[in-house]
ROLUM-518553 format. One record per residue (C-alpha): x, y, z; residue in one letter. Coordinates in steps of 0.02 Angstrom, whole numbers, plus 50000, padded with zeros to 5 digits. Layout:
N
XYZa...
end
This chain:
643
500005000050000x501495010849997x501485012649840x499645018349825x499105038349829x497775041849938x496325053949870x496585063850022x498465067149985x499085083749962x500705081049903x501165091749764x501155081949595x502825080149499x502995095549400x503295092149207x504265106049101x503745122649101x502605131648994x502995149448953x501915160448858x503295163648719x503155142348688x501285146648680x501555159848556x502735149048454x501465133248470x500245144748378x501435151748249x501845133948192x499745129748196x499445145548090x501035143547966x500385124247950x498665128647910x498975144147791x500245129947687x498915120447615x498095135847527x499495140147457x500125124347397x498305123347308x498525139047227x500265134347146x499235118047104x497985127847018x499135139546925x500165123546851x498335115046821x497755130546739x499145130946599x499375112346561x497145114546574x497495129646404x498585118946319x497665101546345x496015109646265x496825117146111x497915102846070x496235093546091x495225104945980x496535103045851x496405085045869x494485083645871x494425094445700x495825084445624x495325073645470x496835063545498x496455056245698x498075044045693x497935040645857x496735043046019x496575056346162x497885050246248x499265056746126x498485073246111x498785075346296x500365066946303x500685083346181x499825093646269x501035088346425x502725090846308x502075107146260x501755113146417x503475111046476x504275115646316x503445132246383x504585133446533x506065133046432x506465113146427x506935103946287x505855090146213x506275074946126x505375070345949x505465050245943x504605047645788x505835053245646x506145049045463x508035042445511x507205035245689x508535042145768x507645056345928x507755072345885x507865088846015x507145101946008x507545115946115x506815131046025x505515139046169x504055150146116x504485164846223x502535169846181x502035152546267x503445156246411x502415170946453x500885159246511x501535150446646x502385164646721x500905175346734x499825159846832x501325157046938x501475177546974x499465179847032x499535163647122x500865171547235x500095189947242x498405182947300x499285169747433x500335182747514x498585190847575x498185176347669x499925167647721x500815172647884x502505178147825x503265177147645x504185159947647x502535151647678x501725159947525x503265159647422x503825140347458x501845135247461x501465139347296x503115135547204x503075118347286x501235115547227x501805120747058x503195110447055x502165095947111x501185095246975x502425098946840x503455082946912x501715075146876x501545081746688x503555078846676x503155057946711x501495058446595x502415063746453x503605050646452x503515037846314x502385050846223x502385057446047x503315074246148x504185071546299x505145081846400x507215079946447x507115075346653x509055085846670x508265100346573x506675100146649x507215097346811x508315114946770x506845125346702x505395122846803x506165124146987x506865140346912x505245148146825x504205145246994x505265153647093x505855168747013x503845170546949x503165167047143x504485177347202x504025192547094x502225189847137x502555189347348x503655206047304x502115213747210x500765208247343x501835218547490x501865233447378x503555233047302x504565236147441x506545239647449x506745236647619x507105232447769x508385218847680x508575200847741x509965198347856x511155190247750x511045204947624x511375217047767x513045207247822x513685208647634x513645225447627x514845225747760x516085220547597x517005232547487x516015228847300x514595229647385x514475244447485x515275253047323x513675249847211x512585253447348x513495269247343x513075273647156x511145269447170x510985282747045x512185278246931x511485259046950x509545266646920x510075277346769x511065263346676x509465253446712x508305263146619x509785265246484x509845245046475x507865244946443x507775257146304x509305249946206x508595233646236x506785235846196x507435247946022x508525233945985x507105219646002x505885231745922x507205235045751x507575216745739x505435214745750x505355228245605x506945217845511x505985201045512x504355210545449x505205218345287x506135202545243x504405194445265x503715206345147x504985204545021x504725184745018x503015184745040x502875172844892x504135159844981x503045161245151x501465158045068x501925144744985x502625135445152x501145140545241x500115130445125x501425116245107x501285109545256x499405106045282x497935107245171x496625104245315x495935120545407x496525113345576x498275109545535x498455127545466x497685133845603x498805125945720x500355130745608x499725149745623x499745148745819x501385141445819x502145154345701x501235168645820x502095160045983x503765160845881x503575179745845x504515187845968x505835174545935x505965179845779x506255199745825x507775191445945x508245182845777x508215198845708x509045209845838x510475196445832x510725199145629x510845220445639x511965215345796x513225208145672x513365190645768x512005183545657x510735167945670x511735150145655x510705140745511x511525125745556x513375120645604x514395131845548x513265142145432x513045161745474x512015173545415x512395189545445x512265207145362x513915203345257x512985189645163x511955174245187x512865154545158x512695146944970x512565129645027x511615132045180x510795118745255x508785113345208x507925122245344x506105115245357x504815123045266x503795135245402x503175152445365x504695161745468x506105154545393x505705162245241x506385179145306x508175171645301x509185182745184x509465173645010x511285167344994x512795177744947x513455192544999x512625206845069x511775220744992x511575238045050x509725234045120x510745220345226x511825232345290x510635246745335x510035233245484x511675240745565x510665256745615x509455248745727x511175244745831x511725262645812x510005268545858x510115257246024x511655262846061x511135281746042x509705279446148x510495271346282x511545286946271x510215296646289x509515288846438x511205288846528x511135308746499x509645313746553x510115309346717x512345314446721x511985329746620x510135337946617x509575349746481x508875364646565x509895360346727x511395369346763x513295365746769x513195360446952x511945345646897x513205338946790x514185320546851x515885322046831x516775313546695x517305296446766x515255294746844x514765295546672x515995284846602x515635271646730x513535273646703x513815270246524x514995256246559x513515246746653x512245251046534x513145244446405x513255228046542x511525227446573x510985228946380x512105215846335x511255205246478x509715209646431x509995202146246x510975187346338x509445181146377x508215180446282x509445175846152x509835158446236x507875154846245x507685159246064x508855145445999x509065129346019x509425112645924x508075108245814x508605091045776x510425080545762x511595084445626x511915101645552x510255106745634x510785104545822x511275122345842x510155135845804x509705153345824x510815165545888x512285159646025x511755171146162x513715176446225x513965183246056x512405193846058x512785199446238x514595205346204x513845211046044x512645223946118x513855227746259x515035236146106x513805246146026x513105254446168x515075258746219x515505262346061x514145273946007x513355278146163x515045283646267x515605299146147x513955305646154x513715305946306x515395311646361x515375324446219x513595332846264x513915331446437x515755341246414x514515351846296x513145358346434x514435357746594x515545369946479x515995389246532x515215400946386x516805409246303x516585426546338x515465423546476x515735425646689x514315429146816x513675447746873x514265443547035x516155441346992x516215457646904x516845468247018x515865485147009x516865502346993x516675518246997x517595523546837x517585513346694x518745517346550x517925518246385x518985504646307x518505493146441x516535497346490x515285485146451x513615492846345x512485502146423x511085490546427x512145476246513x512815490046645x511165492246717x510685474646712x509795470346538x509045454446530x509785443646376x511165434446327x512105449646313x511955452346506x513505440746534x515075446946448x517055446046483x517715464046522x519005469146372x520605468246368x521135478146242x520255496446170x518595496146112x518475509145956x516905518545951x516525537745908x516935549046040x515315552546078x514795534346118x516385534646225x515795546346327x514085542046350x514735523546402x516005532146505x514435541246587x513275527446620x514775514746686x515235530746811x513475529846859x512975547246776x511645550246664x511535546046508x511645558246343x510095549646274x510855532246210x509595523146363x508045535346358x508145532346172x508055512246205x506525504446183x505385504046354x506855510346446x506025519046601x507745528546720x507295529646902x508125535447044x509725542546939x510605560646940x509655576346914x509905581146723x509415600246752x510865605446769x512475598246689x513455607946804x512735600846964x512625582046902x514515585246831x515025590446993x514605573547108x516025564447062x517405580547084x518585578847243x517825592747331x516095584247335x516965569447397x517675578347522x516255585647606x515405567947593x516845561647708x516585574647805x514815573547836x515055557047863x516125558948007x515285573348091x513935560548090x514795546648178x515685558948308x514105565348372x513365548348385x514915543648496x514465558648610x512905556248601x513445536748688x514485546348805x513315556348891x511945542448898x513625531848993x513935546649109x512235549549170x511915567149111x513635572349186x514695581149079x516395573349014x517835580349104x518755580448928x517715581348779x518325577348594x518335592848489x517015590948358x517425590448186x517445609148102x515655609248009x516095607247813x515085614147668x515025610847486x516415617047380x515895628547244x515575620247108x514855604847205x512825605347248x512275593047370x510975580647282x509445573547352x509575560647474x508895545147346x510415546847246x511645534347274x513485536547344x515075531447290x515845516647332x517135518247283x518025535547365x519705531847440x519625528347615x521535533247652x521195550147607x521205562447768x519875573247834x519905591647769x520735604247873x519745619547966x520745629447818x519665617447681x518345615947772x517785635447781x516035639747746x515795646047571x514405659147531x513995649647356x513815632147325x513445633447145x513225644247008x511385648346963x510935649946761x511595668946790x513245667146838x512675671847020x512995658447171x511595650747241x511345644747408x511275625747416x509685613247461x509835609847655x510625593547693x509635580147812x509605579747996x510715574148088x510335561048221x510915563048404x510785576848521x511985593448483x513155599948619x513805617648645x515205617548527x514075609348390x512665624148394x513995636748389x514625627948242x512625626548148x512575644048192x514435648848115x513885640047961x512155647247921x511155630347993x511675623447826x513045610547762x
end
């Protein structure tokens, strides 16, 4: 009975581990990231079931309407199963040949490739609204994808189509997750941050932190890449069409070779509108100068076509190839389309390193714009790379297991036109707009003076500030010949005296605020030395009385036990008329130049002749500010009250 617990025992029971609330938390986490999987997983399920669903009914409408039903549903949708993985890029095997020997072929519709990448891409946007974080949604629907496309990948086997296990195996992992990933990326709004933790520690290295460092040279040669690439795919497009339309006959008569029933055409026009934008990389690859392999060891490029090419098969789009022998001067005007990339790349790159209406501070030096056009030039040739490797393929064994265009020759292909057309333009307009004007230097660096010589003074318009391109000019260094009357009117308005009628006489020219023109003697007279003299004067009368003014506000009304003697009042020489206090003083008076002596300084009975001949007493100066002491109102009164 030892060993027996009593219901009245209050022992404390053995205490099992601990339960926190953060295991709680995590316990729910895993519930919620378990049950948000399977919705996701059906969605990628559904994407891949919605493509291989497209394909299954059109191969089976084609074989429904077929007069020639060889063989039952099942091959259609073995076909329908090649197809569909054809679509991701994966070559397919042809068993049934003439020599029975399988033949590849590795040619992708990039129209078809389009398909599943869309269904993969919404499948991802719409299961990142309901998933937890982003690897649920992101591994959830690429693993449902995948799923089924093992599925389709084991169907097709022993068809009339099936797929290469290595290449699929290659193609589809890759397709879901770059299209799911793009799709998770959209749903969150695009985002560019915060970065994943492993991308933060690399940018602790030196390559990286220097191209996060040129984000806008990175964004510029971006958009660069995208135009070169997209005029290049859209000139080789335009290519194809006129070589179409000059062997329209040949096409025709292809197009009706093949088939004579309405379905089989049918299905030959769908193909040849899946290989379309193959055929404007087959195009951009012949103005490239690289060319479209026709077989092993056969070119043709703008410098001529083979003689004994291989027998392509007969389909509508192979009739564009050029006709054998050398080049004609139609051939070789598909160059432009790569000098028209290359120039528009160029232009891209500019209108970031050296804006049109922005100024010379806006421009990127010379080595940023070097560089930007370096990686445009990298990212176009990538961007042709590409595509270029999808386009071709083998289409059989023999002299037709290579072609289309080899992709590393189109790449380094594009790469050199956009350098060599793209970088002197750009560094030549950008040299162009960051230039200094000849002639040309900014208002503010002129230094402003007093007395201009005439052989050096700027026109009269562009000394008082005319708007124009003629308002920024280089002061001249050698003389200026002119009539002497233009001399000295130029010498009069760069002094900062009126003008003998060369401005009134210039259209909507309204003066303001200049010299009185009465009297030529008085407006003469405001440059003489005297006049400058009793300005100085004035001046310091004015700033002696302020400091006494500070000294008896400092002494408390008390009065200074030695007081400065004030400055002997000074009046106008003759010859000299005060002006009114809107005109403007010199700047440009010596300021070494001593203060007149009480001998200079005497009062004068005439400031300045009248019309007459008789002096005239002058206009009263302003008020001075500041209280006057003894010796100053003896001084007013000495002088007649007036300076």
């Amino acid at each position: 009975m030892a060993g027996v617990t009593h219901t009245t025992d209050r022992s404390a029971p053995s205490e099992g581990p601990a339960v926190t609330p953060q295991a709680l938390l995590n316990a729910l986490a895993t519930r919620r990231r378990s049950s948000a999987l399977v919705p996701c997983l059906l969605g990628g399920a559904v994407a891949a079931g919605l493509g291989l669903g497209a394909l299954a009914v059109l191969v089976m409408a084609f074989w429904i309407s077929s007069p020639y039903p060889d063989s039952g549903p099942g091959q259609a949708l073995h076909v329908a199963a090649g197809l569909w993985l054809l679509a991701h890029g994966a070559d397919v095997i042809r068993p049934d040949t003439l020599t029975g020997t399988p033949a590849p072929v590795g040619v992708t519709p990039l129209l078809l490739l389009g398909l599943p990448a869309l269904l993969v891409h919404r499948a991802a946007r719409d299961a990142a609204d309901t998933a937890p974080d982003v690897r649920t949604a992101l591994g959830g629907v690429a693993g449902g994808y995948l799923l089924v496309g093992a599925a389709a990948m084991f169907y097709a086997q022993g068809g009339p189509l099936y797929a290469d296990p290595v290449s699929a195996l290659v193609h589809l992992p890759l397709l879901a997750a770059v299209a799911a990933a793009a799709g998770v990326w959209t749903a969150y709004g695009r985002p560019r941050g915060p970065l994943p933790a492993y991308v933060l520690r690399l940018q602790d290295t030196a390559p990286v932190r220097a191209l996060l460092d040129r984000r806008d040279q990175l964004a510029a040669a971006g958009r660069a890449a995208a135009a070169g690439a997209a005029v290049l795919v859209g000139g080789g497009a335009l290519a194809v069409a006129v070589s179409l339309a000059l062997h329209l006959e040949a096409a025709q008569a292809s197009f009706l070779q093949l088939t004579g029933a309405w379905s089989g055409r049918a299905a030959v026009l769908l193909l040849a509108v899946a290989l379309v934008p193959n055929a404007a990389v087959w195009g951009a690859a012949y103005a490239l100068g690289p060319g479209v392999l026709l077989g092993a060891g056969q070119v043709a490029w703008p410098l001529g076509a083979p003689d004994g090419g291989p027998l392509l098969p007969s389909f509508p789009l192979l009739a564009a190839v050029p006709s054998p022998g050398p080049g004609t001067p139609l051939n070789w005007a598909c160059a432009g389309v790569a000098v028209l990339a290359g120039l528009t790349a160029g232009w891209f790159v500019l209108r970031a390193a050296a804006p049109a209406g922005g100024g010379r501070e806006e421009v990127w030096g010379r080595g940023e714009t070097a560089l930007t056009v370096g990686l445009a030039a990298l990212f176009t040739g990538a961007a042709l790379a590409l595509p270029a490797a999808l386009a071709g393929g083998p289409l059989g064994v023999g002299t037709l297991a290579s072609f289309g265009p080899v992709w590393w020759q189109v790449g380094g292909a594009a790469c050199g036109w956009v350098l060599v057309v793209g970088m002197p333009q750009v560094l030549g307009v950008r040299g162009w707009r960051g230039r200094i004007p000849k002639g040309a230097v900014d208002q503010e660096a002129a230094p402003a003076s007093e007395f201009t010589p005439a052989g050096e003074a700027v026109d009269a318009a562009d000394a008082f500030g005319s708007v124009g391109p003629r308002a920024r000019r280089m002061p001249r260094w050698w003389p200026r010949r002119r009539a002497e009357g233009e001399a000295e009117s130029g010498s009069a308005v760069a002094s900062g005296g009126p003008s003998s009628g060369g401005l009134s006489a210039r259209p909507g020219f309204e003066p303001y605020d200049f010299l009185d023109s009465g009297a030529s003697g008085r407006s003469s007279s405001w440059h003489d030395t005297g006049a400058r003299m009793v300005r100085w004067a004035m001046l310091g009368k004015v700033s002696e009385r302020e400091s006494r003014a500070d000294e008896q506000v400092s002494a408390s009304g008390s009065e200074p036990a030695t007081r400065p003697e004030p400055a002997s009042e000074s009046v106008p020489m003759p010859g000299s008329a005060p002006l009114p206090e809107s005109a403007p003083m010199s700047d440009s008076a010596p300021a070494t130049r001593p203060a007149p002596t009480p001998a200079e300084a005497a009062p004068h009975t005439a400031d300045a002749p009248q019309a007459d001949g008789s002096p005239k007493a002058g206009p009263a100066g302003p008020e001075l500010a500041g209280p006057a002491g003894p010796a100053d109102k003896a001084s007013d009164a000495e002088g007649g009250g007036s300076t």
